[in-house]
C-alpha positions as CSV (number, residue, x, y, z in Angstrom):
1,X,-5.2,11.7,6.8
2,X,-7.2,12.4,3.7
3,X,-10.6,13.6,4.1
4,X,-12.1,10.4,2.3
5,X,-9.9,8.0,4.3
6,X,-11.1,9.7,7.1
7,X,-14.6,8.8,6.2
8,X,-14.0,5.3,5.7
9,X,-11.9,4.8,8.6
10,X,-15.1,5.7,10.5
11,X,-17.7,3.7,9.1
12,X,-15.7,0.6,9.1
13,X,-15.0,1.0,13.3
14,X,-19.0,1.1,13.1
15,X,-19.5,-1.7,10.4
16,X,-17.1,-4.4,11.7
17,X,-17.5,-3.6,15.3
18,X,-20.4,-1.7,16.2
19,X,-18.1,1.1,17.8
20,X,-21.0,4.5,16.8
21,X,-18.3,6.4,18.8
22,X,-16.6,8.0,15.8
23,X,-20.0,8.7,13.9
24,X,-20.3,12.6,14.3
25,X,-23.6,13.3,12.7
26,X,-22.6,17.1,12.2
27,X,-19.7,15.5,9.9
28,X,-21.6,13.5,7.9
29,X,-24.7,16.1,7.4
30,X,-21.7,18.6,6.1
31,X,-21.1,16.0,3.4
32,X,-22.7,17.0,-0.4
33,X,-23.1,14.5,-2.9
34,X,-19.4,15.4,-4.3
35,X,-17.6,14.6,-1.4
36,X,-19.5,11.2,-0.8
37,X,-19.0,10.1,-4.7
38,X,-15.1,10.6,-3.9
39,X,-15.7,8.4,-0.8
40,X,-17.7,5.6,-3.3
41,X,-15.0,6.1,-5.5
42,X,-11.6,5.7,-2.7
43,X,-14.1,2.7,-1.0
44,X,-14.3,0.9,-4.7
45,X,-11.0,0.7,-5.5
46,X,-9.8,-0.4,-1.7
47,X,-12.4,-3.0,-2.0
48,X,-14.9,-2.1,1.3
49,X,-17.5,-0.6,-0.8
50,X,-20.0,-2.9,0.1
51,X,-18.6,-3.0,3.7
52,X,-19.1,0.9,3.7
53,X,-22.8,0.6,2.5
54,X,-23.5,-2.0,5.6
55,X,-21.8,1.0,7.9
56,X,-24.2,3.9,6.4
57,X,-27.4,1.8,6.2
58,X,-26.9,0.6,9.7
59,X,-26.1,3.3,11.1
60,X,-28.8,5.9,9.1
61,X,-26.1,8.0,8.3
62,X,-27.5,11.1,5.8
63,X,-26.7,10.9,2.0
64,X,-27.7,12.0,-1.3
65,X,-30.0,9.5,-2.8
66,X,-28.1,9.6,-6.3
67,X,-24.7,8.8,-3.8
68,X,-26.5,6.3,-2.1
69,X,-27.2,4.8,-5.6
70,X,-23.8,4.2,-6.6
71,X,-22.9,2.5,-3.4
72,X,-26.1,0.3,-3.7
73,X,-25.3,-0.4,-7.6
74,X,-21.6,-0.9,-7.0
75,X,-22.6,-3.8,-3.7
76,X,-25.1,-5.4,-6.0
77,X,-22.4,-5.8,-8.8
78,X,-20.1,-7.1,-6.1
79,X,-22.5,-9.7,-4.4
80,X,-23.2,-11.4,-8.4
81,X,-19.6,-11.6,-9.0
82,X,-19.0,-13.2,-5.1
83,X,-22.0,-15.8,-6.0
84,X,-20.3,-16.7,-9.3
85,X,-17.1,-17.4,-7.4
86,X,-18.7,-19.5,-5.1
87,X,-20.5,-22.1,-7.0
88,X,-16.9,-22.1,-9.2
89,X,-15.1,-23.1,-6.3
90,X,-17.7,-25.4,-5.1
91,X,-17.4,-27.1,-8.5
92,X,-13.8,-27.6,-8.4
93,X,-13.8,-28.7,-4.6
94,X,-16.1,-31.8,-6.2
95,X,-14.2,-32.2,-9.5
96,X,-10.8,-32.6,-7.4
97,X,-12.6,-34.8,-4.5
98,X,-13.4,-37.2,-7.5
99,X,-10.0,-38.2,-8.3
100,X,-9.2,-38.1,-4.2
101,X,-7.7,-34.4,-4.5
102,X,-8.5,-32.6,-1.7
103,X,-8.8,-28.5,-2.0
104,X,-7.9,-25.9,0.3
105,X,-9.0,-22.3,-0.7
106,X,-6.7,-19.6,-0.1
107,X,-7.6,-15.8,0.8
108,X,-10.4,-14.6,-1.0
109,X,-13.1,-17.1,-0.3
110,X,-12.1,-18.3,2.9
111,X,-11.6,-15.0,4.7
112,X,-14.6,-13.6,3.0
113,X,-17.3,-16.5,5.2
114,X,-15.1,-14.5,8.6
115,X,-16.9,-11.0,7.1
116,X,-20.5,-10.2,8.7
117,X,-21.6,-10.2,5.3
118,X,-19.5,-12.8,2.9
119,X,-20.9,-11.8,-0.4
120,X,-19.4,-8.1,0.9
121,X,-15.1,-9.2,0.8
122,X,-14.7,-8.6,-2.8
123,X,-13.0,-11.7,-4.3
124,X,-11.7,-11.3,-7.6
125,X,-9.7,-14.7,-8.3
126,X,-10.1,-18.2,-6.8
127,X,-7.0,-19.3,-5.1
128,X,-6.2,-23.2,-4.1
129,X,-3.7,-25.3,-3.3
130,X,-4.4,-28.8,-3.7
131,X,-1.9,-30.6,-1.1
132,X,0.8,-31.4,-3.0
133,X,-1.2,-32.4,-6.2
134,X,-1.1,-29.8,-8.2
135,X,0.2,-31.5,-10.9
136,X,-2.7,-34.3,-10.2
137,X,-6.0,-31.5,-10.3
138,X,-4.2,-29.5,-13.4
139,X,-4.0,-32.7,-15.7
140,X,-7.2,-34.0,-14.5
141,X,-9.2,-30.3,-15.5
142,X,-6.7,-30.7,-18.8
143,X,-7.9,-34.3,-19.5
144,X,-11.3,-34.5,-17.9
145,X,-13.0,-30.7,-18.8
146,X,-10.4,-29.4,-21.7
147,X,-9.3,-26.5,-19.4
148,X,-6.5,-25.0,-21.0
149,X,-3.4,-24.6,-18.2
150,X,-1.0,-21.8,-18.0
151,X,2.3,-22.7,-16.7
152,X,4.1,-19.6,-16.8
153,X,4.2,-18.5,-13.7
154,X,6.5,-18.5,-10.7
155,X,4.5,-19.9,-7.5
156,X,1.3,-21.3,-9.3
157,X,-0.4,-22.4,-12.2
158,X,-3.5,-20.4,-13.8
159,X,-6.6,-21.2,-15.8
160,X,-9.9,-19.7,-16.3
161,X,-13.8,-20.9,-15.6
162,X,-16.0,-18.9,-17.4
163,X,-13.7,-15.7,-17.4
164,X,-12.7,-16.0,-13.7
165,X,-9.3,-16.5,-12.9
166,X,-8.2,-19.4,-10.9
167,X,-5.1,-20.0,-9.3
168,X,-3.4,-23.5,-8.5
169,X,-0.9,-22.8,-6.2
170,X,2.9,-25.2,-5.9
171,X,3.9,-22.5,-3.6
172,X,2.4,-20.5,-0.9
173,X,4.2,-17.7,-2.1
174,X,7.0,-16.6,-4.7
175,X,9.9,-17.8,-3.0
176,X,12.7,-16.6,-5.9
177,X,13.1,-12.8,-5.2
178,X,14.7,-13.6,-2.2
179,X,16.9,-16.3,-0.3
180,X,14.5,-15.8,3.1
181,X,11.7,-16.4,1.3
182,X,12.8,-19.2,-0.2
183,X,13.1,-20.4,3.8
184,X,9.8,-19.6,4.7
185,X,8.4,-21.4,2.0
186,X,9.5,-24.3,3.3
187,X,8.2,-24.0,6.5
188,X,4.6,-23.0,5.3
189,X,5.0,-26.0,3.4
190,X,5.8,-27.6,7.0
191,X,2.8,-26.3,8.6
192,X,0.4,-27.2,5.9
193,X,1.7,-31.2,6.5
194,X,2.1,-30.4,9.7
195,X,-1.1,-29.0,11.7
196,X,-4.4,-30.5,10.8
197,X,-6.5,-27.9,7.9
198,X,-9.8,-26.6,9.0
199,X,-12.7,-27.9,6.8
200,X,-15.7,-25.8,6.0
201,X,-18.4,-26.4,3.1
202,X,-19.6,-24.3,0.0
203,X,-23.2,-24.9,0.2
204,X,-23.0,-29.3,0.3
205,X,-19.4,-29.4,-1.2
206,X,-16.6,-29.8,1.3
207,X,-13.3,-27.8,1.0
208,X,-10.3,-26.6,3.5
209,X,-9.0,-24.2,4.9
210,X,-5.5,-22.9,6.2
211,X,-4.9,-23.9,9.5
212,X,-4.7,-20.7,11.9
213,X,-1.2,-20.9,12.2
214,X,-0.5,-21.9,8.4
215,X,-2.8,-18.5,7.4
216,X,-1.2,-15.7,10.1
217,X,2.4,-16.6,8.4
218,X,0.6,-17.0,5.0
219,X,-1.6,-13.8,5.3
220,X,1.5,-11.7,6.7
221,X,3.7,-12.3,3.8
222,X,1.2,-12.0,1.4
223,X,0.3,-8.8,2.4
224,X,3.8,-8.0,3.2
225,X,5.2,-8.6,-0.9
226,X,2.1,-6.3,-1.6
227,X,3.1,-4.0,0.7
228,X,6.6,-3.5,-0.4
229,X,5.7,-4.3,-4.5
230,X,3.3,-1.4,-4.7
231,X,0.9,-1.2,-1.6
232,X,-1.7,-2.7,0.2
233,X,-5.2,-1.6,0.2
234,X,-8.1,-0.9,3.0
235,X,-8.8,-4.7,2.4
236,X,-5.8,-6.6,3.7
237,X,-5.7,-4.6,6.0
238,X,-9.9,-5.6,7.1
239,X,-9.1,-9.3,6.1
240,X,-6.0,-9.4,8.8
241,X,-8.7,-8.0,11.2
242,X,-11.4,-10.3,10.5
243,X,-8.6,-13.1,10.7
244,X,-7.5,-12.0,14.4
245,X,-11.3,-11.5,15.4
246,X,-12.0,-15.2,14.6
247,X,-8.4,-17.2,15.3
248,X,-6.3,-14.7,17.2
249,X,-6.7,-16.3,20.4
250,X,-5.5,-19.8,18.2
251,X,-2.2,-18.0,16.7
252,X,0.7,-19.4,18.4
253,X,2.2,-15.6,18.6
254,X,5.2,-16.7,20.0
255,X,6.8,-18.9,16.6
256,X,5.1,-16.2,14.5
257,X,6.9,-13.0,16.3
258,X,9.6,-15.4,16.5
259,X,9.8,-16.0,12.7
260,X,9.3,-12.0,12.2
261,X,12.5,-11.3,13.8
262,X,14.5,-14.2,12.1
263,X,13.4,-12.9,8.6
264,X,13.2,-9.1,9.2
265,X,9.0,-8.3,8.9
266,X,8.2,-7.8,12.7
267,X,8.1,-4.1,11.6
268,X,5.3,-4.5,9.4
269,X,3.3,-7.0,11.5
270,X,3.4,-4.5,14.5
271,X,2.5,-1.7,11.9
272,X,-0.3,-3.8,10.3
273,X,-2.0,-4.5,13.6
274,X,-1.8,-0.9,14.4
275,X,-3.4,0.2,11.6
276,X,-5.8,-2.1,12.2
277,X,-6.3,-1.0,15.5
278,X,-6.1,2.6,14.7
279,X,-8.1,3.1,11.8
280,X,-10.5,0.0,11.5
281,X,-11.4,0.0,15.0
282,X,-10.1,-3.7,16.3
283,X,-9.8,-4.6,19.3
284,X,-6.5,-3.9,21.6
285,X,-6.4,-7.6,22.8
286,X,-6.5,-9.5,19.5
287,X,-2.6,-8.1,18.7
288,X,-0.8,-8.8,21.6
289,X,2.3,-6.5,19.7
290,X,2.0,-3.5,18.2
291,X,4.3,-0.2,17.0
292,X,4.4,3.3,19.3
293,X,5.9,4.9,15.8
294,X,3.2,6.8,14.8
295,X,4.6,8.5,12.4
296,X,5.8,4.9,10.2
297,X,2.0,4.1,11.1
298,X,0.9,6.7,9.4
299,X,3.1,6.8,6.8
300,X,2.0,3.0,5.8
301,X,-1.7,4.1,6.0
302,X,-1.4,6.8,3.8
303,X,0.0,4.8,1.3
304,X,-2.8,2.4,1.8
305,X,-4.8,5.2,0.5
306,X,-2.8,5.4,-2.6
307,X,-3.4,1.7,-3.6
308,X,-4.0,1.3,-7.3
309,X,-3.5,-1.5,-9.5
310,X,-0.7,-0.7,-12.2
311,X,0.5,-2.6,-14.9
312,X,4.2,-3.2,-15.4
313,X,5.1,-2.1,-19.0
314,X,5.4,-5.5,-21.4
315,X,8.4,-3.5,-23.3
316,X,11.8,-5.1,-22.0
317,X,14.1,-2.4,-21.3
318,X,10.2,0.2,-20.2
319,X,9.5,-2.8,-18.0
320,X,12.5,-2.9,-16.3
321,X,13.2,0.6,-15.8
322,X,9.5,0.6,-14.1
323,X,10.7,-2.2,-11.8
324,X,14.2,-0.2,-10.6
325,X,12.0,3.2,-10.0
326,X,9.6,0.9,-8.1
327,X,12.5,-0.5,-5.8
328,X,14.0,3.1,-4.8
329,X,10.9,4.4,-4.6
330,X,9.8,1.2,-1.9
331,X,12.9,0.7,-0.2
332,X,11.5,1.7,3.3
333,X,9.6,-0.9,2.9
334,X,11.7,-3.4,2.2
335,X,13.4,-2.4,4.9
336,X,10.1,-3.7,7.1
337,X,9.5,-7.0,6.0
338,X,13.1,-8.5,5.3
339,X,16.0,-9.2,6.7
340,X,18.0,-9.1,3.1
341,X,20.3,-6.4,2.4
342,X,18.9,-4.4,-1.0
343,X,21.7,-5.7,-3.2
344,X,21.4,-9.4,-2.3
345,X,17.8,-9.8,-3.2
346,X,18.8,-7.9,-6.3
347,X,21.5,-10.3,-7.0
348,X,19.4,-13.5,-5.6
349,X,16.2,-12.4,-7.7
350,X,18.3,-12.2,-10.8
351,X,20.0,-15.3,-11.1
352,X,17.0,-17.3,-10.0
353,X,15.5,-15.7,-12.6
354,X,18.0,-16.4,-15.7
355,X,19.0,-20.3,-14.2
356,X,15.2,-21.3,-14.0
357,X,13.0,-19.6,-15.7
358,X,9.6,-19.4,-14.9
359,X,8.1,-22.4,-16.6
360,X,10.1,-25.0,-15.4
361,X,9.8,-23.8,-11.4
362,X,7.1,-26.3,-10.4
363,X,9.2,-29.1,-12.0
């Protein structure tokens, strides 16, 4: 493991769970200000920077003022952009309730009031789903506030309030790369009619939230198309942690390990509890299945460590040359979280792709 994931990995067990077992002061006191401004830097990106500061303030851990600074500037920018988000969502939860739309926050939000510290899970967009309505809340912000719409996209619709992106989902996830997913898109969309949504409040405004079983199939797959697109960061792994701490004992485990060995990802969900075992520090108990291949587990947190955001090339023929590199270079993951052979999602992504395009999928 790399010496600055090795940092992290400790602090979090501390910060999330109060395990000081892994916090060997001689370690720390050996660190100079240019190895803990490489830790700032790999925390920032995998999006527990603020997560890390709680873990060195609590715990006293020795640093160079001037490090400590960028930590404490870094948080503070963080816990303004989280407060924005907030009142944001809040406004849209009473907007929608107005015309009888109810609004169920996805990720972000949601998993951040699990966190000991909300304003701490970094949320960049605001995703909702409005309970079959979509159409309803995007022709109501169209008519009512003049918020332009953006329908060119494959699982949701997008718009922005003052600069932050909000997504309106149709679709749990993209369910046209593959004929599975296609599948379990209609049985998230089952669950969400289904099992009764848990209902939480931003400040006096009502919203909902994913019922526990609804959000372990959501949250797995979500992190699972990361996984294999490009990677997933220190964050979903944290968020699937903070999940399990609060509704683990509420997951029916049975339909969801069930489901993972219909549709091929019961690798990764034994190698994401693992990790999250391993290296965040969560309890045994809250994953009743895990992985004894240490060396995939490894392999998949070391490419955690990697995570980036990248940009796919808007030129045609650059673009889709990007795209075939990306699926050779991913296939062993692929190989973790579906049950489709390489050449049929190839062939199943394609023609989904030229007979409906993009725009008319929620139609």
């Amino acid at each position: 493991m790399r010496r600055g994931g090795d940092i992290i990995s400790r602090i979090l067990r501390y910060a999330l769970w109060g395990d000081d077992s892994m916090l060997d002061r001689e370690l720390f006191a050996s660190l100079g200000a240019e190895e803990w401004n490489e830790v700032h830097s790999l925390a920032l990106r995998q999006g527990v920077v603020a997560i890390v500061l709680d873990g060195i303030i609590g715990a006293d851990l020795p640093i160079p003022r001037g490090s400590k600074m960028r930590f404490i500037s870094s948080t503070d920018k963080l816990e303004k952009g989280y407060r924005l988000r907030r009142r944001l969502a809040e406004g849209l939860a009473k907007s929608y309730r107005s015309a009888g739309i109810e609004m169920m926050i996805l990720k972000g939000i949601g998993l951040s009031l699990l966190y000991p510290v909300p304003e701490h899970r970094p949320c960049s967009d605001i995703d909702i789903y409005l309970m079959g309505k979509q159409r309803e809340g995007d022709d109501l912000l169209r008519r009512k506030y003049g918020v332009e719409i953006n329908e060119g996209h494959h699982h949701h619709t997008v718009f922005h309030l003052k600069g932050v992106l909000v997504e309106n989902h149709y679709d749990f996830i993209e369910a046209h790369s593959r004929r599975s997913k296609a599948r379990l898109e209609e049985y998230l969309k089952e669950l969400s009619a289904t099992e009764q949504p848990l209902r939480g409040k931003l400040q006096a405004e009502e919203y909902l939230q994913p019922a526990p079983n609804l959000n372990a199939l959501f949250l797995t797959l979500h992190s699972a198309d990361h996984f294999a697109a490009e990677n997933i960061s220190i964050r979903h792994i944290t968020d699937w942690a903070m999940f399990l701490r609060r509704y683990h004992s509420e997951v029916d485990w049975q339909r969801l390990y069930a489901l993972a060995d219909e549709f091929g990802f019961r690798s990764f969900l034994d190698v994401i509890n693992t990790i999250a075992i391993i290296y965040i520090g969560m309890p045994k108990e809250y994953a009743p299945s895990t992985t004894s291949d240490t060396a995939l587990v490894e392999r998949a947190w070391e490419d955690s460590l990697q995570y980036k955001l990248t940009r796919i090339p808007k030129n045609f023929v650059l673009g889709w040359l990007y795209r075939l590199r990306r699926r050779y270079r991913n296939g062993w993951k692929r190989q973790m979280i579906a049950s489709d052979s390489a050449i049929s999602a190839f062939i199943y992504s394609i023609v989904s792709h030229v007979v409906h395009p993009k725009i008319f999928r929620h139609l």
